[in-house]
Wavefront OBJ file of the C-alpha trace (Angstrom):
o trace
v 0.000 0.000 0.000
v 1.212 3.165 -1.256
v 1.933 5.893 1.760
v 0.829 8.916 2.922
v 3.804 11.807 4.260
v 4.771 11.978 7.614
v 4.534 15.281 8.816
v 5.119 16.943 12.006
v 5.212 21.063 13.283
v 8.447 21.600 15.164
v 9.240 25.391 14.556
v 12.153 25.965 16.688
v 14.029 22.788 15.728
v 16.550 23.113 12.973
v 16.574 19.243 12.199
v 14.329 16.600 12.146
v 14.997 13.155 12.115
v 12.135 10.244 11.631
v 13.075 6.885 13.761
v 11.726 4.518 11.715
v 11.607 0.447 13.305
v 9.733 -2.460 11.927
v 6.249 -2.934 12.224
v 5.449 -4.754 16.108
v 9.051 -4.374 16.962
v 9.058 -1.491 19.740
v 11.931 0.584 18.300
v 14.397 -2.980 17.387
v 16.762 -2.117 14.578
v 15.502 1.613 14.282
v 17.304 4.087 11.050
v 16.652 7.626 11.122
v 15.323 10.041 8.289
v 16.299 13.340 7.610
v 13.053 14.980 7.163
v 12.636 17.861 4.907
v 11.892 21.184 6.371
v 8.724 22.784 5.104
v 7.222 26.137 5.328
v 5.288 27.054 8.586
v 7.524 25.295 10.702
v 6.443 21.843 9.365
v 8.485 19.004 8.340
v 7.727 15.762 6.232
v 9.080 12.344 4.582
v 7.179 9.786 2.821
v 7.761 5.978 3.910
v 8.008 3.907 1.287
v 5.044 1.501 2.494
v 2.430 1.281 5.033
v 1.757 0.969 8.087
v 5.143 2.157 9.563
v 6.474 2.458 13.383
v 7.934 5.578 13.833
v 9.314 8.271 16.342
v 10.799 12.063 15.757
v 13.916 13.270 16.656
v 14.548 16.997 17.240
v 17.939 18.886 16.654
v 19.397 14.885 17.793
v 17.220 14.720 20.871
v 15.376 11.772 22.228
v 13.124 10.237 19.890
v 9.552 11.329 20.564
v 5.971 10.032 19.760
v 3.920 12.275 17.093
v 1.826 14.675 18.350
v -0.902 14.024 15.997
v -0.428 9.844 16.003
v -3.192 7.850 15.131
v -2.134 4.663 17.283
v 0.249 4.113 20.314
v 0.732 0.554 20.066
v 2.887 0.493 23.115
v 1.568 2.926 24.769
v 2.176 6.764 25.447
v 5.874 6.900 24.877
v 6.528 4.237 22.390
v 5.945 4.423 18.718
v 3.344 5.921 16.734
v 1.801 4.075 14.076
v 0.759 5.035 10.890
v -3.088 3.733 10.338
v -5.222 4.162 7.034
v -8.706 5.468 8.130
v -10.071 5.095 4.548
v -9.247 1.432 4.299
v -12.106 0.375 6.564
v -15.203 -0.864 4.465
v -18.694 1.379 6.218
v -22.208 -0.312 5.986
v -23.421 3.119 6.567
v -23.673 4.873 3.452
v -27.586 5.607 3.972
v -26.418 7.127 7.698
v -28.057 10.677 8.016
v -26.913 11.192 11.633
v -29.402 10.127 15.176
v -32.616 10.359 14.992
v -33.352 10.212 11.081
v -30.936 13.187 10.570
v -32.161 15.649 13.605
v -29.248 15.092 15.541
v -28.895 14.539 19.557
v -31.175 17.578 20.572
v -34.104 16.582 21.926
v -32.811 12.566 22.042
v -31.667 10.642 24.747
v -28.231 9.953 25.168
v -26.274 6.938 26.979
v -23.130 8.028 28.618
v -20.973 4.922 29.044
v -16.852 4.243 29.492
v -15.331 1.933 27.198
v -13.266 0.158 29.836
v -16.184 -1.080 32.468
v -19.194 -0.832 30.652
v -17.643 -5.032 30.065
v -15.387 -6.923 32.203
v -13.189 -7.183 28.709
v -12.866 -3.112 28.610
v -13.079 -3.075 24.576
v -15.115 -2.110 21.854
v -15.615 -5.040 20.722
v -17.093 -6.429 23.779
v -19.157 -3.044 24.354
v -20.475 -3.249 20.835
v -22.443 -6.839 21.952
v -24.223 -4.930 24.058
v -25.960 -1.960 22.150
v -28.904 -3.957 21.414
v -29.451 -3.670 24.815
v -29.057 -0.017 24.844
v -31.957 -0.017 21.286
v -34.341 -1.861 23.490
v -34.262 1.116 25.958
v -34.960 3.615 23.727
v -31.584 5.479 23.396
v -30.663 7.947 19.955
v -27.057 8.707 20.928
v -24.624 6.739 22.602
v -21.771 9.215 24.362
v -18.080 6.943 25.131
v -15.817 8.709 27.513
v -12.273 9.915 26.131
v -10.534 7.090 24.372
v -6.992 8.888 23.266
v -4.459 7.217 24.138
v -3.410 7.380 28.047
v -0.914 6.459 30.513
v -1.118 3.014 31.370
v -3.526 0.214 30.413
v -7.286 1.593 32.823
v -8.521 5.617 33.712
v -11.225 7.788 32.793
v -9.600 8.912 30.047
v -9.557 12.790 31.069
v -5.521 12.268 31.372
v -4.904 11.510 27.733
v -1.767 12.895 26.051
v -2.208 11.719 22.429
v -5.163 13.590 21.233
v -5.510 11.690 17.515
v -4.944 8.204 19.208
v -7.511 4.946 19.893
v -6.476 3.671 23.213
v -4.816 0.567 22.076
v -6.217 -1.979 25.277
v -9.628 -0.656 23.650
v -8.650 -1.822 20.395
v -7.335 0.682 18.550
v -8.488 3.146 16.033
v -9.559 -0.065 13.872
v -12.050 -1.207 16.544
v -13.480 2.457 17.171
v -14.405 2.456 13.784
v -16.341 -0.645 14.168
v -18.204 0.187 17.143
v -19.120 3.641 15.670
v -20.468 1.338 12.038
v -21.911 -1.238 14.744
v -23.762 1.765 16.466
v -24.878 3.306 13.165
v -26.436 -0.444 11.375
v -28.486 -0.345 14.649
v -30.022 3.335 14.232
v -27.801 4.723 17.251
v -25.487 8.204 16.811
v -22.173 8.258 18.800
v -20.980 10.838 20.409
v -17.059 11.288 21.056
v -15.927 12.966 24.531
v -13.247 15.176 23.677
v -10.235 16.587 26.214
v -8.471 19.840 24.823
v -8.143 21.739 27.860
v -5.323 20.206 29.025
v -2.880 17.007 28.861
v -2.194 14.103 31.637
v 0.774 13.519 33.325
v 2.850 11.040 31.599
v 3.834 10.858 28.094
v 3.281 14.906 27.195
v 6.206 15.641 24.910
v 4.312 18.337 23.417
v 6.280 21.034 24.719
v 9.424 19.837 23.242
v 8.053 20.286 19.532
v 6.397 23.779 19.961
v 4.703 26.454 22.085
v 1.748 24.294 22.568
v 1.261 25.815 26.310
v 1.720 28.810 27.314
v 2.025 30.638 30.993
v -0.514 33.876 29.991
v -2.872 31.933 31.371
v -3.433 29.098 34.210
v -5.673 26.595 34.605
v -6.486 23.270 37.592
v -3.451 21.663 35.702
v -0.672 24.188 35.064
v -0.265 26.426 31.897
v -2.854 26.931 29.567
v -3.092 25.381 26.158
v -2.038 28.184 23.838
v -5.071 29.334 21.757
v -3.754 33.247 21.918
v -0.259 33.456 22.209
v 3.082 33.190 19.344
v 2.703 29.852 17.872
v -0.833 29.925 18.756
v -2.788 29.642 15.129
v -1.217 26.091 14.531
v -2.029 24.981 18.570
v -5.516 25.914 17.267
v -5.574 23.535 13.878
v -4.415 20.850 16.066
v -7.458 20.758 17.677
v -9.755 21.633 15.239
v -8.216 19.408 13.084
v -8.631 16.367 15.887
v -12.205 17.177 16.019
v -12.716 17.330 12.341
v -10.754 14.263 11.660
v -13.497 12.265 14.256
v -16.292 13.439 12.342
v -14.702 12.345 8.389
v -12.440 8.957 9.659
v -14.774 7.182 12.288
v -17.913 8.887 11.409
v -18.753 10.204 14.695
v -21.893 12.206 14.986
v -21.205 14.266 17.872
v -18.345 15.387 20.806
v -18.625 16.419 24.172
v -15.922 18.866 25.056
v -14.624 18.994 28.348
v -14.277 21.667 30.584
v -14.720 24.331 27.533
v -14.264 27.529 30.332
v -10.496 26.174 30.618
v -10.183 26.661 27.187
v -8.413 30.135 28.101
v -8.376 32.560 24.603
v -8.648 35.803 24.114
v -8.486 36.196 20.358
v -10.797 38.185 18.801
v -12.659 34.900 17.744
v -12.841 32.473 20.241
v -11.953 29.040 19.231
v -14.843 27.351 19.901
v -15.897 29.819 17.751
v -14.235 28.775 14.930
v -14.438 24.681 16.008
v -17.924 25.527 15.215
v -17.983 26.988 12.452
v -15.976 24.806 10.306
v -17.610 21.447 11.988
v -21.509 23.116 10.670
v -19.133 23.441 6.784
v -18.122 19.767 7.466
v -21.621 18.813 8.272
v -22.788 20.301 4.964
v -20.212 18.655 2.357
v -21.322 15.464 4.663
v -24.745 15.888 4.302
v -25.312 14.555 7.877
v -25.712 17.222 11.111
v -22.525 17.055 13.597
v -23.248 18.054 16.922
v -20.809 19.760 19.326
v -21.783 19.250 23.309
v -19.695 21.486 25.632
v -19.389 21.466 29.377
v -18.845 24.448 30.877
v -20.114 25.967 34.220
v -20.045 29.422 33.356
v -23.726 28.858 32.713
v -23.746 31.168 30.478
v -26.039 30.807 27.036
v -23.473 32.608 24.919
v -22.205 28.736 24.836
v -25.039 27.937 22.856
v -25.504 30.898 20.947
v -24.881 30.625 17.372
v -21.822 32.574 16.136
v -23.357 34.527 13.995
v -25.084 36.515 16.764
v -21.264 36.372 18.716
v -21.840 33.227 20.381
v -19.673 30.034 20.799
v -21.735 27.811 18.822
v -22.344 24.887 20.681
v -25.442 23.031 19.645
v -26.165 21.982 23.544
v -24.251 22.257 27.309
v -24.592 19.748 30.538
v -26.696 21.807 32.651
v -25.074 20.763 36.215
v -28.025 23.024 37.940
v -30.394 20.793 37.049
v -28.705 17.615 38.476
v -27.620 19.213 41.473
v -31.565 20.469 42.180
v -32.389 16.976 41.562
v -29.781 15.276 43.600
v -30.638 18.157 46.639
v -34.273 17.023 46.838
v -33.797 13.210 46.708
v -31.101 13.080 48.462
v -30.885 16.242 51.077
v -26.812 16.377 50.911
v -26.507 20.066 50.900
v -22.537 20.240 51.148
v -20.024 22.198 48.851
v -21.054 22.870 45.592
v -24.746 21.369 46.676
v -25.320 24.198 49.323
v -27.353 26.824 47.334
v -29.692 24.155 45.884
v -31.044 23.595 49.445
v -32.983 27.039 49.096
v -33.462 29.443 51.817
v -30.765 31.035 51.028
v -30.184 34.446 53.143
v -28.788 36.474 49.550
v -31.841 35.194 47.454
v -35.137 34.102 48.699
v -36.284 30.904 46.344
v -38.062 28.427 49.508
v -36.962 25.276 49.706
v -35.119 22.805 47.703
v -38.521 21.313 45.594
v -38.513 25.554 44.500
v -34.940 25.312 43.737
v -35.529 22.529 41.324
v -38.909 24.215 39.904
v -36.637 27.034 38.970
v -33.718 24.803 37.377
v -36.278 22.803 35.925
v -38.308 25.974 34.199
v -35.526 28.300 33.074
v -32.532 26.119 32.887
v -30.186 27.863 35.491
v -30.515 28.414 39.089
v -27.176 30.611 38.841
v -28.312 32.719 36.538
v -26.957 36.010 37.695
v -27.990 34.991 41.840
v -25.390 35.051 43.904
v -22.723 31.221 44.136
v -22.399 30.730 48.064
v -19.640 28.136 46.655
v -17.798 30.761 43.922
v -18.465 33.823 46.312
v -19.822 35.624 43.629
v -22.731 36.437 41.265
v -22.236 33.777 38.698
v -24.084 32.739 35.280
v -27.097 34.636 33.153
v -30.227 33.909 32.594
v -31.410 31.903 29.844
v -33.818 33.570 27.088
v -36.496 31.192 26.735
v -38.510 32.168 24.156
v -35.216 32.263 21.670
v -33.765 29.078 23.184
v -34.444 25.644 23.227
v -34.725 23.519 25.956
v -33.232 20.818 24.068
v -29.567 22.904 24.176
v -29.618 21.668 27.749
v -28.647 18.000 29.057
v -30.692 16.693 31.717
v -29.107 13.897 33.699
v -29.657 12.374 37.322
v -25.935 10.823 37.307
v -22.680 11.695 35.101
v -19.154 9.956 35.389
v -18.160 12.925 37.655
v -21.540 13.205 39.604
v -20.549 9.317 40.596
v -16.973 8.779 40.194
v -15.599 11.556 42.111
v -17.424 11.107 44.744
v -15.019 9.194 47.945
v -16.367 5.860 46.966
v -17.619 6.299 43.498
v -21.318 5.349 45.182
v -24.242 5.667 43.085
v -27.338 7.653 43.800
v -29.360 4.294 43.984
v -27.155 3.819 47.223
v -28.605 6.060 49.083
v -32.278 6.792 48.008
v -35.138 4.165 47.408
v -36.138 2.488 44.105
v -39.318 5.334 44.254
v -36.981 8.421 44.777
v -34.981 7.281 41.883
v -38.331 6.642 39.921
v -39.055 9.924 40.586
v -35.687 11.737 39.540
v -35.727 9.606 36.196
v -39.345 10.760 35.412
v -39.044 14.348 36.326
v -35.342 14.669 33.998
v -36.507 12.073 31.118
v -39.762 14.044 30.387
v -38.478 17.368 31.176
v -38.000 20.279 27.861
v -34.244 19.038 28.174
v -32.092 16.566 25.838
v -31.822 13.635 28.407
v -28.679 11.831 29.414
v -28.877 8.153 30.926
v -25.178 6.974 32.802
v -24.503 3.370 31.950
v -26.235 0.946 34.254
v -28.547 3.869 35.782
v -31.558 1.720 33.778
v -31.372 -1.039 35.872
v -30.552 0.424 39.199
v -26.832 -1.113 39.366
v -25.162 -2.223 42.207
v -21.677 -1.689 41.068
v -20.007 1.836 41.950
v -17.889 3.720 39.165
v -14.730 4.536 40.763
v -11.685 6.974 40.289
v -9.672 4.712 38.959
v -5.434 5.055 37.297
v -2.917 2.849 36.395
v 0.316 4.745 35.905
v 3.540 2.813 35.935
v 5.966 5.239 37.196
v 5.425 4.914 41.140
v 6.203 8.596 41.778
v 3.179 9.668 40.045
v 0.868 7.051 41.284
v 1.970 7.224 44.841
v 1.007 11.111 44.328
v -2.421 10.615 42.881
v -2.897 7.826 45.581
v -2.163 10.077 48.299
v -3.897 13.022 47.029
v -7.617 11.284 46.713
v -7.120 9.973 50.074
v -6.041 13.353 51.279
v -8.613 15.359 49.445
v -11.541 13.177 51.037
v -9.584 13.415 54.573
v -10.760 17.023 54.794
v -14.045 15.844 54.140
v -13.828 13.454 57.379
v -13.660 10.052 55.427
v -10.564 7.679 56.920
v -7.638 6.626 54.529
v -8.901 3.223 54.467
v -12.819 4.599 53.514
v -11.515 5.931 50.036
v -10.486 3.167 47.218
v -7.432 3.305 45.819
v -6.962 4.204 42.046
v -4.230 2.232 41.526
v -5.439 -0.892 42.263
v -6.762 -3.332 39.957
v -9.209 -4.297 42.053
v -10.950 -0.373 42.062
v -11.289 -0.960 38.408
v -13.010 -4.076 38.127
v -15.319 -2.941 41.103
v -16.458 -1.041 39.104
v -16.888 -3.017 36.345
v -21.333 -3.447 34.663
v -22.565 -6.900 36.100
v -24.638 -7.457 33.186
v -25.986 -10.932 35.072
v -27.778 -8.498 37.230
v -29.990 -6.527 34.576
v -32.908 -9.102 35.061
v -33.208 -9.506 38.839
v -35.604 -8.501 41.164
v -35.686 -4.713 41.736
v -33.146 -4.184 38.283
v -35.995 -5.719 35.846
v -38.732 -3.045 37.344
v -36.497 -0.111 37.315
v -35.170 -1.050 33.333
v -39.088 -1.268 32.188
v -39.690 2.013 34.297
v -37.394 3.791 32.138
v -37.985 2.570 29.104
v -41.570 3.361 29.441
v -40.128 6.837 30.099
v -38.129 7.195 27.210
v -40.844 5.833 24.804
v -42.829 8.623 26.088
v -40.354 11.092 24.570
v -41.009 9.628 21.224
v -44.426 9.235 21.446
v -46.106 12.507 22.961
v -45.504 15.680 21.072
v -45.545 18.089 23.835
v -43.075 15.647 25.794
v -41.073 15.877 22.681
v -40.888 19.826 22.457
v -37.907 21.861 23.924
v -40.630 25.026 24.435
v -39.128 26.313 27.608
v -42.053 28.638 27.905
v -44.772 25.902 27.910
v -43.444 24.646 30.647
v -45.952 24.779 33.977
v -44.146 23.431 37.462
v -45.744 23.313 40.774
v -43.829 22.385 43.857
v -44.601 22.224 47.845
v -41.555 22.032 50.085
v -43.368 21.658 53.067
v -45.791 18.830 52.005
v -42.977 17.366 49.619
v -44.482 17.633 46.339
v -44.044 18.661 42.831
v -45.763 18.534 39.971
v -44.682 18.986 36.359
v -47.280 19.810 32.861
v -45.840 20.020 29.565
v -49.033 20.456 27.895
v -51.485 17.377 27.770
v -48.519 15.286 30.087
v -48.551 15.815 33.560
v -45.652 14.055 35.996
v -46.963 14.235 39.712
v -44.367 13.337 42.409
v -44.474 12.838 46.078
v -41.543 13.079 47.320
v -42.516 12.635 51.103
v -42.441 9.161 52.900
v -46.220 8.515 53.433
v -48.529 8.439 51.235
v -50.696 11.979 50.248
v -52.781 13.511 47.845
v -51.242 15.460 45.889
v -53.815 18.627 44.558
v -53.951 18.520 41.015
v -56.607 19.133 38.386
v -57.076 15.520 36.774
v -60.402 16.200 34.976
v -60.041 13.584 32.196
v -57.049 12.327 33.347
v -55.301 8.970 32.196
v -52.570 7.432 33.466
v -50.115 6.576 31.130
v -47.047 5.092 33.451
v -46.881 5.247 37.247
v -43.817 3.320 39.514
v -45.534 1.345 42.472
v -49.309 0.550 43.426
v -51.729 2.744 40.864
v -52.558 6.102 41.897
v -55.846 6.737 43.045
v -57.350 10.090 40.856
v -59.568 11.578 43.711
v -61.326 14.803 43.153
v -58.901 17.123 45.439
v -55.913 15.385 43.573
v -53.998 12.349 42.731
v -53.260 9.556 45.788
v -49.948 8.623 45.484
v -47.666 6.610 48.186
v -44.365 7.489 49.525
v -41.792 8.256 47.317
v -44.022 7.484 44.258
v -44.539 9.332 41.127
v -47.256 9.313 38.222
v -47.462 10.241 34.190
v -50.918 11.014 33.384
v -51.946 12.752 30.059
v -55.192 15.312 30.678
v -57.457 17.507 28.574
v -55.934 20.333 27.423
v -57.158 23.241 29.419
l 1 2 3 4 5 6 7 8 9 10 11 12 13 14 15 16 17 18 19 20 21 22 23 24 25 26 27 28 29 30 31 32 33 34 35 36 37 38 39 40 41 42 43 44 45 46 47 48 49 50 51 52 53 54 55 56 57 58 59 60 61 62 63 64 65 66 67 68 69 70 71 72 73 74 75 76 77 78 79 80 81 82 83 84 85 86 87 88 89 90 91 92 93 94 95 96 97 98 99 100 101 102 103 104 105 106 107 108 109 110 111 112 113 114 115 116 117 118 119 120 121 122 123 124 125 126 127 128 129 130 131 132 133 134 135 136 137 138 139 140 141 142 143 144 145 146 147 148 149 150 151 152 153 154 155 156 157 158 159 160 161 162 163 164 165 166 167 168 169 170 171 172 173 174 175 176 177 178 179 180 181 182 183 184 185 186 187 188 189 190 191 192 193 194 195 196 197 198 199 200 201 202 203 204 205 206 207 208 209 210 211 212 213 214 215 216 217 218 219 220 221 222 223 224 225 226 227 228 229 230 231 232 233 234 235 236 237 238 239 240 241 242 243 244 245 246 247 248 249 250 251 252 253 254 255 256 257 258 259 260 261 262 263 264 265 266 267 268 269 270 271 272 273 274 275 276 277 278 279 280 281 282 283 284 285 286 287 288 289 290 291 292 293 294 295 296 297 298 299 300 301 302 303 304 305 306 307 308 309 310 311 312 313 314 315 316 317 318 319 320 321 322 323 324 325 326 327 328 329 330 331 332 333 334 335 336 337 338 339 340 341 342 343 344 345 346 347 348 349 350 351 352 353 354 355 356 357 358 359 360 361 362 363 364 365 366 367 368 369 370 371 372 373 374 375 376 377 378 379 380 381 382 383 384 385 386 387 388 389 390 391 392 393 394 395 396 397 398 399 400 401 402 403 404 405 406 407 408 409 410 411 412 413 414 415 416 417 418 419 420 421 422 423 424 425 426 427 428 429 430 431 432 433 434 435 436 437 438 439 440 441 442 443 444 445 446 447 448 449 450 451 452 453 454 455 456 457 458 459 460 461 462 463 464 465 466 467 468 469 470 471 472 473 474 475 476 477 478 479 480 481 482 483 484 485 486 487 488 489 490 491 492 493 494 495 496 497 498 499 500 501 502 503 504 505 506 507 508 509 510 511 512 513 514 515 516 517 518 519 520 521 522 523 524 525 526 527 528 529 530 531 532 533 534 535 536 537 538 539 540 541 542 543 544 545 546 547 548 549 550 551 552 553 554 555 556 557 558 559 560 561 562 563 564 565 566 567 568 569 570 571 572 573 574 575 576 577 578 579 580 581 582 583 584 585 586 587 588 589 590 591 592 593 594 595 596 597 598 599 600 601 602 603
């Protein structure tokens, strides 16, 4: 097979070699290249076949992997590997993106890692299971960051090779069969995407070019450099990443992460321009690509199109909405959970049941109120009638919401099968695009811990001792808080798919499917219209009710059973979780912790 140029940007180096060794032999019996120097700072040779092992050598220095390398085969500092993306033969030529070409707004989205969604941690073995994940009624399934990382298990959030498949996932090969797998079954993908910042180990990025820079700061040191000298090519390497997901493995969407790190004060922010050349992509594909962000500045500028100065993004996570929801089923009101208690001295809103009435009808509880945790005024307010609710994710549990907690506990572990009922029916049929975290469905038992395998002891001893020490100041022993080194906190948290048809899984699964088929079957529970959206809520009696036109969701959220006051003249109930509820004239009987779908006559 005829090959492609190697290139790589090293502006500062005046030589380049390319350390070229056999294909599967680690470096063995290496030569070196001179590469040819190129305008721009960029360098090149062409191999004389394909695929080809290879490292780069700058000015004589150690030989480093490529910053844009499509496979580590031996991990984060061992050779790249050249890989043809256009060999592999798609079944998906008729593919006009999720939901017959609308896109993930409005859908319902799985959120799952590659690595325990099976006790085999590949695609392969995660792609036996989607059928599962059709039966339930999802559009888009979301896979945690799979460039390459340090070691063989993580999250993924500590990648250093941007363009590279995780090779213990199966490699870039594999992604693109779990992406065609995905697609033959009517189910979008959607690629979580790290540019904020690089891991730990293996980030030689520094030695080819002014890919950081100290202007700004961020959680994890200097900033990547979207503003600075050098900063226009720092800016095609990601934009280029993100493009290449969308062309070579036919992704439909990506979730960025942590988009407010994403320090840049150009003129024209880069999301900006990640935007706009994604929606010129989208076109030439005929197929809409979808760009996710999560940020906390909730601020809608995110999802305001560029044209009007926005960012672009087609939807956020909405982390007010979870927290309001976690607050009321679960009461923790600590840290970051404190203002969603309500009764808060700098901004009257009641009780936690109004908190979530006002997340749940404008989007943003921060929305220009005072942060207790930031000490400041933080966010603005959402316009609703220019913005749809469907811009929003809705979720009850994330990978963060779960995995950072000490213990990487569940919210199933600490409210009842009804309060869960509850939180699922309140977020699936809310105005927002709805996001399920793997295993939520079926009420799992197993806990999705934080979870590393470095190999230089150095750096795992230091992220050992700094989870144990950052949950110390929250009073929880050493020997409380797993340790992410271990094998063992991996495979803990490992699906137990044997589990999804037991007692008290089987009722929650049906629960939520009947949810989710709900979204495709009722217009008005299909509609992002922010301003039809009618909630009721009683702190004091525990109650809330939510209409989104002829579809009303009544909760109790109290132990004992109560009627809950509620107009149900012609009502039907279309789903309910425990005994039926009993339509009485002041209201609708429910029992402790129970909740209720009924469609009524318009009024």
């Amino acid at each position: 097979m005829s090959a492609a140029p190697i290139r790589v940007w090293a502006p500062s180096a005046r030589a380049v070699e390319v350390v070229v060794s056999e294909v599967g032999r680690d470096g063995d019996g290496a030569t070196r290249h001179p590469m040819v120097s190129e305008s721009g700072g960029w360098w090149s040779w062409t191999p004389s076949e394909s695929p080809v092992d290879y490292l780069f050598s700058l000015d004589g220095g150690d030989p480093r992997p490529d910053p844009r390398s499509a496979w580590q085969p031996q991990g984060v500092h061992g050779v790249s590997r050249t890989f043809e993306a256009t060999a592999f033969e798609w079944s998906d030529a008729g593919w006009r993106g999720p939901r017959s070409g609308a896109g993930v707004l409005g859908g319902v989205v799985y959120e799952l890692h590659i690595g325990t969604f099976t006790s085999e941690g590949t695609f392969d073995a995660a792609a036996l299971h989607l059928d599962h994940l059709v039966s339930l009624g999802v559009d888009v399934v979301e896979v945690m960051p799979v460039s390459a990382f340090g070691g063989t298990h993580g999250w993924g959030y500590d990648g250093v090779a941007p363009y590279a498949v995780q090779d213990v996932y199966g490699g870039p090969a594999a992604f693109q069969r779990f992406v065609d797998a995905c697609h033959v079954r009517g189910l979008g993908v959607c690629l979580d995407a790290v540019y904020n910042h690089l891991g730990p180990t293996g980030n030689y990025l520094g030695e080819f070019g002014p890919y950081f820079t100290e202007r700004h700061s961020t959680p994890w040191g200097a900033a990547v450099n979207l503003d600075a000298d050098g900063s226009a090519e720092v800016r095609r390497w990601i934009v280029d990443n993100a493009l290449r997901w969308f062309a070579d493995f036919h992704v439909d969407a990506l979730r960025l992460d942590a988009v407010h790190e994403l320090r840049d004060d150009s003129e024209r922010h880069v999301l900006a321009q990640l935007s706009d050349e994604v929606n010129e992509l989208g076109a030439r594909l005929r197929r809409p690509l979808d760009l996710i962000a999560e940020s906390d500045l909730n601020d809608p500028v995110m999802v305001t199109p560029t044209a009007q100065g926005g960012r672009g993004m087609d939807a956020q996570w909405d982390d007010d909405l979870h927290h309001a929801l976690h607050v009321v089923l679960t009461g923790e009101t600590q840290g970051y959970y404190s203002d969603f208690a309500g009764d808060n001295d700098s901004w009257p809103t009641g009780g936690p049941l109004s908190v979530l009435a006002k997340a749940m009808s404008d989007g943003f509880l921060h929305d220009g109120r005072w942060s207790s945790f930031r000490e400041k005024e933080w966010g603005a307010p959402v316009d609703k009638s220019m913005t749809s609710g469907h811009r929003f994710l809705a979720y009850l549990q994330t990978h963060d919401q779960v995995g950072n907690r000490a213990t990487g506990d569940r919210i199933g572990d600490s409210i009842t099968p009804g309060q869960q009922a509850v939180g699922a029916a309140l977020y699936l049929l809310s105005p927002y695009t709805a996001m399920v975290f793997m295993g939520e469905e079926w009420r799992a038992s197993t806990p999705f811990q934080f979870f590393t395998s470095f190999e230089e002891e150095e750096l795992a001893e230091a992220v050992r001792s700094g989870r144990r020490g950052e949950f110390a100041s929250h009073g929880w022993d050493e020997s409380q808080v797993p340790d992410p080194q271990s094998p063992s906190t991996r495979e803990a948290s490992v699906l137990r798919w044997d589990e999804v048809s037991g007692e008290g899984h089987r009722q929650m699964l049906e629960f939520y499917r009947t949810l989710i088929g709900l979204r495709r079957t009722e217009p008005d529970i299909a509609s992002g219209d922010l301003t039809a959206v009618d909630v009721r809520a009683d702190d004091d009696a525990r109650w809330f009710v939510l209409r989104r036109g002829s579809i009303v969701v009544v909760a109790n959220l109290a132990e004992q059973a109560q009627v809950v006051p509620f107009d149900g003249a012609g009502a039907e109930v279309v789903a309910s979780w425990g005994d039926d509820p009993g339509v009485e004239p002041e209201g609708l009987r429910l029992d402790g912790h129970d909740v209720a779908v009924l469609r009524v006559l318009r009024s």
